[in-house]
C-alpha angles and dihedrals in degrees: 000000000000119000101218108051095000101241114147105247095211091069110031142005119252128235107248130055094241109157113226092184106031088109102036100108118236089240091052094055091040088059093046085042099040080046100058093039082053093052091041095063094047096057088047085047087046090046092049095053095049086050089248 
């Protein structure tokens, strides 16, 4: 839900220009990013081993 006016923006936009992630730092996104590939290619390595 959006903080400011409270729309789900999944369904629809909002109707301000309101930033959620103006303040989030790029190194910040590339670990969080960098963690779930990495997760990512565990469970396919999981799933090929047990023949999925």
């Amino acid at each position: 839900m959006c903080g400011v006016d409270g729309v789900d923006p999944r369904g629809e936009r909002c109707p301000h220009d309101v930033s959620w992630v103006r303040d989030v730092p790029v190194d910040d996104v590339l670990e969080q990013a960098g963690d779930l590939l990495a997760e990512t290619r565990i469970a396919e390595g999981v799933t090929r081993r047990l023949g999925g």
